[in-house]
C-alpha positions as CSV (number, residue, x, y, z in Angstrom):
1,X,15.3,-90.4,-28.9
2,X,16.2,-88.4,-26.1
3,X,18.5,-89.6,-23.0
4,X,17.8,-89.2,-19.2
5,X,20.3,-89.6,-16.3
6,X,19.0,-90.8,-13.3
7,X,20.4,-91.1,-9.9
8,X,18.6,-94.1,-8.2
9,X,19.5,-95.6,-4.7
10,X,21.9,-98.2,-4.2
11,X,19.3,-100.4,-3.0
12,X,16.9,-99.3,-5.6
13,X,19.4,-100.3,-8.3
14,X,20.4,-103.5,-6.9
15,X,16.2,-104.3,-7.2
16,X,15.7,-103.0,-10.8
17,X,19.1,-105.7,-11.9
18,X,17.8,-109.0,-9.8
19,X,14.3,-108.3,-12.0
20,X,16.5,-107.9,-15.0
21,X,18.4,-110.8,-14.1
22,X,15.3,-113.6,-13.5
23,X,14.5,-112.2,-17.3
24,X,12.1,-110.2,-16.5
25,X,13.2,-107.4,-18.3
26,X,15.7,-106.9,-21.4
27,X,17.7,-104.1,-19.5
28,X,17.4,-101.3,-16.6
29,X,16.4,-99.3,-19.3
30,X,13.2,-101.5,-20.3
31,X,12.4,-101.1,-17.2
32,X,12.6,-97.8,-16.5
33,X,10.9,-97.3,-20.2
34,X,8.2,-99.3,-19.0
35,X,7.8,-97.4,-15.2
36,X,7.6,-94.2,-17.0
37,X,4.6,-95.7,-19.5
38,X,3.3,-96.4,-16.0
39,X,3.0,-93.6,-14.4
40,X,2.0,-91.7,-17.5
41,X,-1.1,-94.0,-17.5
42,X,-2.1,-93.0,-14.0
43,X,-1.6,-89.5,-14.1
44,X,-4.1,-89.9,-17.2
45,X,-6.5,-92.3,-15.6
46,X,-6.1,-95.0,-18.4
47,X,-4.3,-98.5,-19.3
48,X,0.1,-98.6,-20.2
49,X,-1.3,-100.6,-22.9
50,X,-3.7,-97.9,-24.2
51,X,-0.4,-95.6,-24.2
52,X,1.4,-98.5,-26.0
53,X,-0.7,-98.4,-28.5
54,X,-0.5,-94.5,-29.0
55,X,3.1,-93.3,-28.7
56,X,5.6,-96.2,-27.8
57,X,8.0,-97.4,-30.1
58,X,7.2,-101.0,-31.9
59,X,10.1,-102.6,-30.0
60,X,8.4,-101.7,-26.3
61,X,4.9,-102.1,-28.1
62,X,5.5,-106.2,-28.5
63,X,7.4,-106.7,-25.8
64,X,5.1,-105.7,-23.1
65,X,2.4,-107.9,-21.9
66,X,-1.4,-106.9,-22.2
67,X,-2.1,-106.9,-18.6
68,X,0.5,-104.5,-17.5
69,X,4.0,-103.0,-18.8
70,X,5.8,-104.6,-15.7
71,X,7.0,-107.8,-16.8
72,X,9.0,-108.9,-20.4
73,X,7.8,-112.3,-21.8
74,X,10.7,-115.4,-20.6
75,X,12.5,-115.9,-23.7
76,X,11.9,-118.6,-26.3
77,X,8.4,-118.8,-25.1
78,X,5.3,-116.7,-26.3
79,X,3.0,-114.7,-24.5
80,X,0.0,-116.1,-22.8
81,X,-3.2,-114.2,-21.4
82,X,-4.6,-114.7,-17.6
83,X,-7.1,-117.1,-19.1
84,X,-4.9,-118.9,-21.0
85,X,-2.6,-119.6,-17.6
86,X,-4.9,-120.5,-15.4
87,X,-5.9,-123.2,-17.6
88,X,-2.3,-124.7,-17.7
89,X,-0.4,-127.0,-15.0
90,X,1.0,-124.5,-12.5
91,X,2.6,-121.5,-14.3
92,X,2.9,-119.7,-11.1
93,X,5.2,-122.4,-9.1
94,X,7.6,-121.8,-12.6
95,X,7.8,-118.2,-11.8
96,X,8.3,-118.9,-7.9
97,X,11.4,-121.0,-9.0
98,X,12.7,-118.7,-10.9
99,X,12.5,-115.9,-7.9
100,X,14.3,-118.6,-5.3
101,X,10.8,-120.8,-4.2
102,X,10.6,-124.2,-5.9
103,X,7.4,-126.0,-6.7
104,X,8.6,-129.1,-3.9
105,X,8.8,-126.6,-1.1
106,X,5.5,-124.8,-1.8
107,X,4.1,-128.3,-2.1
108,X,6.1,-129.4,1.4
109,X,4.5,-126.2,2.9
110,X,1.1,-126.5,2.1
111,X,1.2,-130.0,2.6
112,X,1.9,-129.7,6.3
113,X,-0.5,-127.0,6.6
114,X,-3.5,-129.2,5.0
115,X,-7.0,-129.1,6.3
116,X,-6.1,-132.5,7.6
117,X,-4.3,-132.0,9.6
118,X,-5.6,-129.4,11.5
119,X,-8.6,-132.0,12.7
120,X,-6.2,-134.0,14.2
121,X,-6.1,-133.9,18.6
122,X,-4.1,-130.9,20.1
123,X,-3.8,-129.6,23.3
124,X,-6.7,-127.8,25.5
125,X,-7.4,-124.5,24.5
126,X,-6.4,-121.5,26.8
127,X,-9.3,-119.6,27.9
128,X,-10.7,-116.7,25.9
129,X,-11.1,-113.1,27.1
130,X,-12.8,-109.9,25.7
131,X,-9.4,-107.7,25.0
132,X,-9.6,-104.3,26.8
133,X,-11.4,-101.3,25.4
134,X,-8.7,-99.2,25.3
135,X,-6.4,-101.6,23.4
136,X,-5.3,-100.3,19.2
137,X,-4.1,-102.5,16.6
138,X,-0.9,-101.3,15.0
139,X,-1.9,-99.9,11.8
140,X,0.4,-101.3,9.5
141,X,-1.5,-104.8,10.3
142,X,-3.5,-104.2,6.9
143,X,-4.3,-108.2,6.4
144,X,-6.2,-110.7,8.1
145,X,-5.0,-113.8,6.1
146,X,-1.6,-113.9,8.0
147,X,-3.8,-114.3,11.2
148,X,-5.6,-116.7,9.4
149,X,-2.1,-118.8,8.4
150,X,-0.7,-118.4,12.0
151,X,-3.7,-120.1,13.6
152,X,-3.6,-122.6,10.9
153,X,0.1,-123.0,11.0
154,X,0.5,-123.0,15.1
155,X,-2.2,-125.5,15.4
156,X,-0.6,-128.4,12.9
157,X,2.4,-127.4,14.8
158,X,1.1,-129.0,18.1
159,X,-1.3,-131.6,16.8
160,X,-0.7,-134.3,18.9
161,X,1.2,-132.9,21.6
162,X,-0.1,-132.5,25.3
163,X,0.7,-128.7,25.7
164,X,1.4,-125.9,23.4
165,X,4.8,-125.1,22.2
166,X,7.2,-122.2,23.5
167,X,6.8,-120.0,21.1
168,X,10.6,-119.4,20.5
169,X,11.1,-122.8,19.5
170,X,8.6,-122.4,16.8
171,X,8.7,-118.9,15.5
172,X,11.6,-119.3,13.1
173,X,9.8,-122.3,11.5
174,X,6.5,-120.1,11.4
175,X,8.3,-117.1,9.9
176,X,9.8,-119.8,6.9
177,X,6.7,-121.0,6.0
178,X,5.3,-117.9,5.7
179,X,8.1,-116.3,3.7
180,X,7.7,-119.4,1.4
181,X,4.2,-119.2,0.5
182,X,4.7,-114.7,0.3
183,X,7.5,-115.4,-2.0
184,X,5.1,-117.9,-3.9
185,X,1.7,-115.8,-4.0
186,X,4.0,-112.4,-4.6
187,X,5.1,-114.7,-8.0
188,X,1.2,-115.4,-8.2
189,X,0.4,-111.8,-8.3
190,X,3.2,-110.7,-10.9
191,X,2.5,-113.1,-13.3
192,X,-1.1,-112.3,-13.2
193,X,-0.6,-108.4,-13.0
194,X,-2.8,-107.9,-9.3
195,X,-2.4,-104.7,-8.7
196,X,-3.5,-102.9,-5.3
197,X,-6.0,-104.5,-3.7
198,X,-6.2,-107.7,-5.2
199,X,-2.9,-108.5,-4.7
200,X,-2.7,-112.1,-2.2
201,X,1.2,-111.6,-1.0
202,X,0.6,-108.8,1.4
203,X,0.6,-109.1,4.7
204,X,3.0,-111.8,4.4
205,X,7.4,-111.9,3.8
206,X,9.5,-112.9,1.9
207,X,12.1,-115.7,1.3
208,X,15.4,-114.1,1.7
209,X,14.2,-110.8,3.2
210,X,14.8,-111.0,7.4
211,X,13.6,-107.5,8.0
212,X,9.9,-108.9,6.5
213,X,10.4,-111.7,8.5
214,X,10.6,-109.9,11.7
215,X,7.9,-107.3,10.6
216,X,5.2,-110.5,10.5
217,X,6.1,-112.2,13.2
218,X,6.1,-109.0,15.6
219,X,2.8,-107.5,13.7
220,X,0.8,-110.8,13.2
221,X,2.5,-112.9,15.9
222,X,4.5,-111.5,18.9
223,X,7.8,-109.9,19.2
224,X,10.3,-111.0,21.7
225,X,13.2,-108.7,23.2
226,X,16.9,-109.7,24.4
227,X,15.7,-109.9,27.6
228,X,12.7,-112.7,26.8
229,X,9.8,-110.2,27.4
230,X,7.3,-110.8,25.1
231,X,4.9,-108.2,22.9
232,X,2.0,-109.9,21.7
233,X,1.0,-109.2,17.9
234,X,-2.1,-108.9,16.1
235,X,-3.3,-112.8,16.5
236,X,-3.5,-112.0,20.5
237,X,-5.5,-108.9,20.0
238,X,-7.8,-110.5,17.9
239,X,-8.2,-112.9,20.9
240,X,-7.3,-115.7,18.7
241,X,-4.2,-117.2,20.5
242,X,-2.5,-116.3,23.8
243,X,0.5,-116.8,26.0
244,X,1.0,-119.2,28.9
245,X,4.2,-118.1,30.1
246,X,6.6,-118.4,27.2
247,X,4.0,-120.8,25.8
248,X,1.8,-119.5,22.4
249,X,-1.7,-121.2,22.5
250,X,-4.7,-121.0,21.1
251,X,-8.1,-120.2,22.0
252,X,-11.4,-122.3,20.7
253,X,-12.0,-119.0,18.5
254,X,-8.4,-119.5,17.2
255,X,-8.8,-123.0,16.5
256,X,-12.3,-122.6,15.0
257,X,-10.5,-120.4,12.5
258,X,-7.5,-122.7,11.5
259,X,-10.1,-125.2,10.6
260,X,-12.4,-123.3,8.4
261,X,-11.5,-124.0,4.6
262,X,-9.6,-121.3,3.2
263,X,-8.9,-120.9,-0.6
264,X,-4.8,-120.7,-0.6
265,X,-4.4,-123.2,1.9
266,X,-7.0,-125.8,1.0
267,X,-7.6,-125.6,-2.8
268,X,-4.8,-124.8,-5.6
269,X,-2.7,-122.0,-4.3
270,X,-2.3,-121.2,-8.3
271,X,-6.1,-120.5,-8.8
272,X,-6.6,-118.4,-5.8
273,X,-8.4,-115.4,-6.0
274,X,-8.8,-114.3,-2.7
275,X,-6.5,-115.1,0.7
276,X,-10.3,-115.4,2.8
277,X,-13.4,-117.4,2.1
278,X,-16.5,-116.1,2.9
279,X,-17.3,-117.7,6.0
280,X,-13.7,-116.8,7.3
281,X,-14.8,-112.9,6.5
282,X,-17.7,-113.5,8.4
283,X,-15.8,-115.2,11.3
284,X,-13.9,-112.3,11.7
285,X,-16.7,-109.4,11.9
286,X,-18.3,-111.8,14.6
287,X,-14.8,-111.9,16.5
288,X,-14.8,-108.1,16.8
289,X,-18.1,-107.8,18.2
290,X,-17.8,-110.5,20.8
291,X,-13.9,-110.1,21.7
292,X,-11.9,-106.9,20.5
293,X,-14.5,-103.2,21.7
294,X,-11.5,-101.0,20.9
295,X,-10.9,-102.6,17.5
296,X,-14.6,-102.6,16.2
297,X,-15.2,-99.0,17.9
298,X,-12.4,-97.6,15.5
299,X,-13.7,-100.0,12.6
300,X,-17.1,-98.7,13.6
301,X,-15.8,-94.7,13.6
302,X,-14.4,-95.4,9.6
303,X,-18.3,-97.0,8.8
304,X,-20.1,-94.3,9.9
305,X,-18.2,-91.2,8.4
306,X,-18.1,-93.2,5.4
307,X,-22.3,-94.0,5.5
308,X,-22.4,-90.1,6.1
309,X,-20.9,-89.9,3.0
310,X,-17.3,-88.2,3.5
311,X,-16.0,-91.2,0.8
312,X,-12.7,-90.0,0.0
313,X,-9.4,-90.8,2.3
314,X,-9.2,-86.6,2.9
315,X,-12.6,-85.8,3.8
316,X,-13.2,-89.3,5.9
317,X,-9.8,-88.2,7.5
318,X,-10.9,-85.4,8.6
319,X,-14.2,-87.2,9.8
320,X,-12.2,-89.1,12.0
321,X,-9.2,-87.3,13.5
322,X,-10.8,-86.5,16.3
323,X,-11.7,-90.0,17.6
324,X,-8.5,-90.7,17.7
325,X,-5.7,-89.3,20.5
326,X,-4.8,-85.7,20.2
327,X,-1.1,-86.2,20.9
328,X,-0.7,-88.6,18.1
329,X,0.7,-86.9,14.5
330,X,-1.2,-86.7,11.6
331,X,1.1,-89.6,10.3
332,X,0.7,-91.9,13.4
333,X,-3.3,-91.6,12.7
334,X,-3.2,-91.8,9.0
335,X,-1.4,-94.9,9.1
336,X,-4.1,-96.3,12.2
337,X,-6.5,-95.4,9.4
338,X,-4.9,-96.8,6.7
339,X,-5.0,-100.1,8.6
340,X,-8.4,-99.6,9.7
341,X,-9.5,-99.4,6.2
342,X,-7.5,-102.1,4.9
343,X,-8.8,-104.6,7.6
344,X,-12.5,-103.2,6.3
345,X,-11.4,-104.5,3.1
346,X,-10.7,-108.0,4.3
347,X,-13.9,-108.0,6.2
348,X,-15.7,-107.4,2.8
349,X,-17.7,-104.4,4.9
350,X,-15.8,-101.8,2.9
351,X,-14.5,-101.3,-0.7
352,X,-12.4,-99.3,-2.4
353,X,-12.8,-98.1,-6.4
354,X,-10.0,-96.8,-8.0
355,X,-9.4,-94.0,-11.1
356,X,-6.3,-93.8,-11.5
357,X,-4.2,-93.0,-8.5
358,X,-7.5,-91.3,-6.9
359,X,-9.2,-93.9,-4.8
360,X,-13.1,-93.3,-3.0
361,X,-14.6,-95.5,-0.2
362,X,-17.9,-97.9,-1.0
363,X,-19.4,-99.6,2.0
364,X,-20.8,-102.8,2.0
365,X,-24.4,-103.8,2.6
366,X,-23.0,-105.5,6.2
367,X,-21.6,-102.0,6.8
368,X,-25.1,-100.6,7.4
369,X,-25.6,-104.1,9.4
370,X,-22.5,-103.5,11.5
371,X,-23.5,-99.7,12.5
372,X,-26.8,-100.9,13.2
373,X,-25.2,-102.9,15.9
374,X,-22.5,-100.7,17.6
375,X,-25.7,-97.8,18.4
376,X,-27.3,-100.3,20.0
């Protein structure tokens, strides 16, 4: 069998050994054994398994799972299928303990997040305003459910209190939780083999990982500087909460969304298969319209040149770059695009179909809807 050498970052090595070491993997070299069965597959445009199957040795042949070839079975136990899990008592909070989240705090989480409690009296509501026309989202905010979580989470955090918390005494606490339940729904998504677009931890960090901490809060949430000035994230422009001073409040938009069901939150976080529900899709295409021109003109500029039928990320790219500013790079408006199409996604107005590593853009029947409205 022939042997490789391969020069791998410091920080890419130290990744591959803490898999290795929750027993994920017999070895580096499984892994990498396994990452090269990967790729193989997507250059090909078929399943690791099918490759399995064709050319692997036996050993690597029954020790991969059937989903994917990016996970070894824990030992002394034998291999179940998605169906199987779901049907038994919380696999997934097993495989969050094992990666530093235990089953009590997921439960402690969630529990002070319950639907519950968000019904319970909070302060007045700051007044809601239509954002201005000229104002962008970043465009690595590619998930709505972390907007959805911060509503949710800020207003349990003030039910029963007179007037809304400073927001530097609660976005450490905010951050936590939310690293908790990434760290939990990441385990979710492994151990079901999500891949892409299906997968329910992004958006949100990780447990042990401050630089994802900071990313969410100053994305999703706000970012504050040494010298207190505050940047307002993602859950301002979406004219869902806003600042009274050093205060973070909601508006009655932001606290109609914190108390809409949602199917991590509100159900068992185990069985999810999607971070939004319908009506919190829906909630969010009618909060663009109303409250946010400059987001749902650029979500409106993706629609169209899709509908027109340039369907793949090049040829819509090149639909688009001119809607956007001229003295931007090519790499600051792919990524606004990217974001764009990923916030699409979590809309449910846009789709994306994958063979292999070549992806193509479907819209939605609301796409058509949504268009329909913006010539107006």
């Amino acid at each position: 069998m022939p042997v490789i050498a391969v020069n791998l970052a410091a920080a890419l090595f130290s990744k591959v050994t803490e898999l290795v070491d929750h027993g994920l993997y017999a070895s580096p070299e499984q892994f990498l054994e396994i990452a090269v069965f990967n790729q193989l597959a997507l250059e090909r445009g078929s399943r690791p398994e099918d490759l399995v199957a064709q050319v692997s040795p036996p050993r690597l042949a029954e020790k991969a799972t059937s989903k994917r070839l990016a996970r070894r079975k824990p030992k002394r136990s034998r291999r179940h299928s998605a169906q199987e899990l779901s049907s038994r008592s919380s696999p997934i909070a097993r495989v969050s303990g094992r990666r530093g989240v235990s089953k009590k705090e997921v439960g402690e989480t969630l529990k002070r997040l319950a639907l519950s409690r968000a019904h319970e009296a909070v302060p007045e509501p700051v007044p809601i305003a239509v954002r201005p026309a000229t104002e962008r989202l970043w465009g690595q905010v590619n998930r709505l459910f972390p907007l959805k979580f911060g509503c949710r989470w800020i207003l349990v955090a003030n039910a029963g209190r007179r007037d809304w918390q400073r927001y530097d005494a609660i976005s450490d606490q905010l951050a936590d939780d939310a690293a908790t339940l990434g760290s939990h729904l990441e385990a979710a998504d492994t151990l079901l083999g999500r891949q892409r677009d299906d997968l329910l931890s992004r958006g949100l960090p990780r447990r042990g990982n401050s630089a994802s901490r900071d990313r969410f809060l100053s994305q999703f949430i706000a970012r504050t500087t040494r010298s207190a000035e505050i940047y307002p994230g993602a859950i301002c422009q979406y004219a869902l909460a806003a600042f009274d001073g050093d205060h973070l409040a909601l508006t009655e938009r932001g606290i109609e969304l914190a108390r809409l069901p949602n199917p991590v939150l509100d159900t068992n976080s185990d069985d999810a298969t999607a971070t939004l529900s319908d009506s919190e899709r829906a909630f969010f295409v009618e909060q663009v319209l109303q409250y946010a021109p400059g987001e749902v003109r650029d979500l409106g500029t993706v629609l169209k040149a899709v509908l027109a039928g340039q369907v793949t990320p090049d040829d819509m790219f090149d639909a688009v770059r001119t809607q956007f500013p001229a003295e931007w790079t090519d790499v600051m408006a792919r990524t606004h695009v990217s974001g764009l199409v990923a916030r699409l996604g979590e809309m449910a107005l846009l789709r994306r179909r994958w063979a292999g590593r070549n992806v193509s853009y479907e819209p939605a029947v609301r796409a058509t809807e949504l268009v329909g409205l913006l010539e107006r």
